[in-house]
N, C-alpha and C positions, 0 to 999 in steps of 0.2 A: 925787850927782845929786838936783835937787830936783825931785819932780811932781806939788807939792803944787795949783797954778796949773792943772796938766789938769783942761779938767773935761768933753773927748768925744774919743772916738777911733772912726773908722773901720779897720776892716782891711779894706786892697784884696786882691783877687782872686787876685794871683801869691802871698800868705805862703802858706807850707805848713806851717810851724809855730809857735807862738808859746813863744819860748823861757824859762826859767825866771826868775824876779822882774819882769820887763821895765818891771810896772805896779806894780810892789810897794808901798804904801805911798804911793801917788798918792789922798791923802783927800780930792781936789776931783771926783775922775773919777766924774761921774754918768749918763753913758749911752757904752758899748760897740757897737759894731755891726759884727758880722763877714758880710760880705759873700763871703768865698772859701769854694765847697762844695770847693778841696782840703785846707784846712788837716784835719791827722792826729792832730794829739794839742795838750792846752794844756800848757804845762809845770809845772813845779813851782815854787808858788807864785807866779805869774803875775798876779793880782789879787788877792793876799794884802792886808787892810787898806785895800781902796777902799771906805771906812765911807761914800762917799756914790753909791755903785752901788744901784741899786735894782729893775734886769731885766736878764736876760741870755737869747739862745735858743743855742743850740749848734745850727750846724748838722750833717748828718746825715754827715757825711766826716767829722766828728772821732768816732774810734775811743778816746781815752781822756783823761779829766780828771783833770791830773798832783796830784801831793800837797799840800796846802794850796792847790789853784788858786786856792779863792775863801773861805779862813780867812778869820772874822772880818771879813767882808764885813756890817756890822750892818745896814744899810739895806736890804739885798738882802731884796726879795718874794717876786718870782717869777723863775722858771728854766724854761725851757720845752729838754728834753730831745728828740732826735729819734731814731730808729729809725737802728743805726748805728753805738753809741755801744756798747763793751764792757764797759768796764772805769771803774771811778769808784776813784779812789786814794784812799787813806787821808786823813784830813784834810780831805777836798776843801773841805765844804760846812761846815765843825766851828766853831762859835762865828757862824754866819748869826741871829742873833738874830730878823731881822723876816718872814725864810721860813715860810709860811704852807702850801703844798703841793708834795710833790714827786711826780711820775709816772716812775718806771723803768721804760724800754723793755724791748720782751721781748728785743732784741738783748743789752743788756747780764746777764754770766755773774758777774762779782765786783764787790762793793764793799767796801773796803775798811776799816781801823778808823778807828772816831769820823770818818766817813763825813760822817754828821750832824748828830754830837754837839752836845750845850747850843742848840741850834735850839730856842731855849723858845718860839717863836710856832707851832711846827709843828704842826697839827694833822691832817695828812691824807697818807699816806704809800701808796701802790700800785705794790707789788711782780709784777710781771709773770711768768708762767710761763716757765721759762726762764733766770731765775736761778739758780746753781751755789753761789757761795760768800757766805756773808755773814762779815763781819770782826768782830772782838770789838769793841762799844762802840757800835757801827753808830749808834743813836739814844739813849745813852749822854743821861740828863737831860733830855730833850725835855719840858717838864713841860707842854704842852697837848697833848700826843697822845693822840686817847684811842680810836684800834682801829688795827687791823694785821693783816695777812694772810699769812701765810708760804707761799711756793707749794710745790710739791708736790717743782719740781726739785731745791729746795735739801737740799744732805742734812744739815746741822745748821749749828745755831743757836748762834752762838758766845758766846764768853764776855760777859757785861754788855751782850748785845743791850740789851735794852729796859729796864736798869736806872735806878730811881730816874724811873722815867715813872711821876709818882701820879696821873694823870688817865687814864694807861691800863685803858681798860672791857670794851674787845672783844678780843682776840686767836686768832685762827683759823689754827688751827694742819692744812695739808692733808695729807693721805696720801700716804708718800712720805717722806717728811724722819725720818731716822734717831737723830738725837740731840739732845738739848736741854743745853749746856755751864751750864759753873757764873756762877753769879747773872746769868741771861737774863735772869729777869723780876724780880728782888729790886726789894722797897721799892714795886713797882705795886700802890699803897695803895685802888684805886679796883677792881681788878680783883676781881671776885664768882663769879667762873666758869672753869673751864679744857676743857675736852675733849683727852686726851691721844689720839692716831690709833696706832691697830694696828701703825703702822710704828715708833713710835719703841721703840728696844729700851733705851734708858739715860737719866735726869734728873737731870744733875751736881747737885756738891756746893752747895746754897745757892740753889739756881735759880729758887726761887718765897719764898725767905726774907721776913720780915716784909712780906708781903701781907695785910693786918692787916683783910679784908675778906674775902679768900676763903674763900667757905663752901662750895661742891662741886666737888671735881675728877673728872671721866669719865674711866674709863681702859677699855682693850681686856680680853679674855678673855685676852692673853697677857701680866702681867704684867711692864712694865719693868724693868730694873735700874733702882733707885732712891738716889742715894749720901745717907751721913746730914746731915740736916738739909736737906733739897731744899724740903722745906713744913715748916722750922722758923718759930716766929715766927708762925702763922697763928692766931692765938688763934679767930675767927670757922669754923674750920674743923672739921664735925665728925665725916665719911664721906666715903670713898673710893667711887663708883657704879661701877657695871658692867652699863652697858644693853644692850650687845649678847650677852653670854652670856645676859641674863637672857631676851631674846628669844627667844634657841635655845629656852631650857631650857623657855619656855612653848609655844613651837610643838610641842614632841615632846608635855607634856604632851595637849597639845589634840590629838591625833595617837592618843590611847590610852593611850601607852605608860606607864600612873599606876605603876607600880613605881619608875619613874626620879622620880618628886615625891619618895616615901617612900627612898627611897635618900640623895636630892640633901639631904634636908631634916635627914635623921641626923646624916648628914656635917657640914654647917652649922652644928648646934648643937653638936656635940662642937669644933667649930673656931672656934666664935664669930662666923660669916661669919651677917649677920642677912640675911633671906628669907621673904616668906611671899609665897604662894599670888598673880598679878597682879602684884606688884607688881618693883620693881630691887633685884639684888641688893646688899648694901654692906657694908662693912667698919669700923667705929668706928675714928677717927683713934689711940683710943690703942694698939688693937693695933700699929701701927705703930709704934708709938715706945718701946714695949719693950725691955730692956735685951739687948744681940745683937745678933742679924738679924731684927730682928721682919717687914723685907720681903721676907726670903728664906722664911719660915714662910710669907708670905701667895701667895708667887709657889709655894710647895710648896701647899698648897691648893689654887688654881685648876686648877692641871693638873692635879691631879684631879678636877678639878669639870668641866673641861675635857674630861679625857679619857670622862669618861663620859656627857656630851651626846655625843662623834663617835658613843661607843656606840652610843647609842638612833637615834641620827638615822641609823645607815645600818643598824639593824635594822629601821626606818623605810624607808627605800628599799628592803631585799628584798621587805618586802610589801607594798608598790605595783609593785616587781619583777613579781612572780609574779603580783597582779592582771593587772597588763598583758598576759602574756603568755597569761593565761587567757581574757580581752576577743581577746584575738589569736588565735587556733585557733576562738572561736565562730565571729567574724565571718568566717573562711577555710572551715569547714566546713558551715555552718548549714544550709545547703538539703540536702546530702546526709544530714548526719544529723538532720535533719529527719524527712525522708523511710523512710529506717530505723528511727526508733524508733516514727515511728507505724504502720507495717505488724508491727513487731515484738510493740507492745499493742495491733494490730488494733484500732485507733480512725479509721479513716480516714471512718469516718459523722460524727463529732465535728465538724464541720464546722471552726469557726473555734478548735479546743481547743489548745492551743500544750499539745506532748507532749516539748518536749525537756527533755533531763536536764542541764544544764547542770554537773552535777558532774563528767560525762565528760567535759570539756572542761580542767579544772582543772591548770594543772602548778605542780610545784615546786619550788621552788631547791634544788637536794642538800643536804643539811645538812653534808655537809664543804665544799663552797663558800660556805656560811652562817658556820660555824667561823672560814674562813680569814678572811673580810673583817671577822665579827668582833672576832676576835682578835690583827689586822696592831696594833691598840694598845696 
């Protein structure tokens, strides 16, 4: 069948579904218009090759956009997605050459691989909360993208996410998402910066490989599983940071408790972890790269470094504990023992002389209940 000659189609009202190839290779067809809020799904590869397509809006009854719907669709701009829409199938959008932005509804839960792939005009991609799975390859070459937002629901980042995007500069990565797979971000030559989030507990094999720009990655006080060569290739790259420990560990200081500086700092220089006084704690890239497990030594580190910030910090809360509770008994007794202790030092001529003892009021924390909550680690 030839449809090369189409160059508009409306779909009426009664289709429910548009079934698979139907426009396939129809390279005159330059404007679409789907008219039925019941059509359910487009099929697979349905407008596969309508190089002279150049918009499309999917209404909000279609639940999913089948596999290659709209391969190599080169002319295609814009795509206007609606609230609705679950599921985007592998392929769908992969080789859209002139695709400039895409917005994913919070409806939608999976997309699937090379989703977007080779979308080289694509510069603007918004991932909505509420996404579950991202597929391997997802924006696989996208070579004008240059930020991305991974939301919180997604729990990992599959394989060659955002591989060989060398214009990729931003990547925000939210709290929540568990795993970052192998060569997610390889070859994003552009990217200078990472912040790794407290949730992720693993950053496969190759994941940040020749990012040939990246020079600081933040990571959590709970050090990820890290597999070898994850920031191989990173020549520009020279410390691992740790600003949220280093937070804690300045709050206690600031708090009194200077024996945890001297403790924290011993530790530090016997282990190579560099730290001074203000400033973020950090790690030299080449201990990591050590021959072994030089990121098993650095994740043995932290927890200790780790475990003795909880320390302070809630030998820290006992005494603000015990303050409290001593602020708590004045303010419940004060008029009586007021009253008592200055008939007791018969000062009651003293007119405006405040005679109380405030020591008598003092309580404190048993020291086996001290014991216990300090040493639950």
């Amino acid at each position: 069948r030839d449809c090369k000659a189409l160059d508009s189609i409306t779909i009426p009202f009664s289709t429910l579904e548009i079934g698979r190839e139907v426009f396939s290779g129809c390279t005159g067809l330059g404007e679409v218009v789907l008219l039925s809020d019941g059509i359910k799904k487009i099929g697979m590869r349905t407008f596969r090759e309508c190089s002279s397509l150049q918009s499309i809006a999917i209404p909000s009854s279609v639940d999913e956009i089948g596999q290659s719907a709209f391969n190599s669709c080169k002319e295609l701009r814009e795509v206007v997605l609606n609230e609705g829409l679950t599921s985007i199938v592998s392929c769908a959008f992969s080789g859209c050459l002139s695709l400039q932005s895409i917005v994913i509804p919070s409806t939608v839960t999976k997309i699937g691989r090379h989703a977007f792939s080779y979308c080289n005009s694509l510069r603007e991609v918004v991932l909505n909360e509420g996404l579950k799975k991202i597929g391997r390859n997802i924006f696989q070459s996208c070579k004008t993208l240059q930020s991305i937002t991974i939301p919180s629901t997604v729990d990992e980042i599959g394989m060659s996410t955002c591989n060989e995007c060398n214009n990729l500069r931003t990547i925000v990565l939210k709290e929540g998402i568990k795993r970052i797979k192998e060569y997610a971000f390889r070859k994003c030559t552009s990217l200078q910066s990472i912040t790794i989030p407290s949730s992720i507990n693993e950053i496969g094999l190759l994941a940040f490989h020749a990012c040939i720009n990246l020079r600081e990655v933040r990571l959590s006080a709970d050090v990820p599983k890290i597999k070898p060569n994850a920031f191989s290739r990173c020549p520009a790259l020279e410390r691992f940071l740790f600003p949220g420990i280093s937070s804690r560990l300045e709050d206690i200081i600031q708090a009194g408790q200077v024996d945890a500086q001297n403790k924290i700092q011993q530790f530090m220089n016997q282990s190579e972890i560099e730290w001074e006084r203000g400033g973020t704690i950090r790690i030299p890239v080449q201990v990591t790269r050590r021959r072994g497990d030089g990121w098993g030594l650095v994740q043995q580190h932290f927890r200790q470094i780790a475990n003795w910030i909880k320390y302070y910090e809630i030998k820290e809360a006992t005494t603000l504990f015990e303050l409290a509770l001593w602020k708590a008994k004045i303010d419940q007794e004060e008029d009586n023992i007021y009253e008592r202790d200055c008939k007791k030092a018969k000062m009651n001529q003293a007119g405006d002389t405040d005679c109380r003892d405030r020591d008598l009021f003092r309580v404190d924390v048993p020291g086996p209940v001290k014991d216990a909550i300090l040493q639950y680690l």
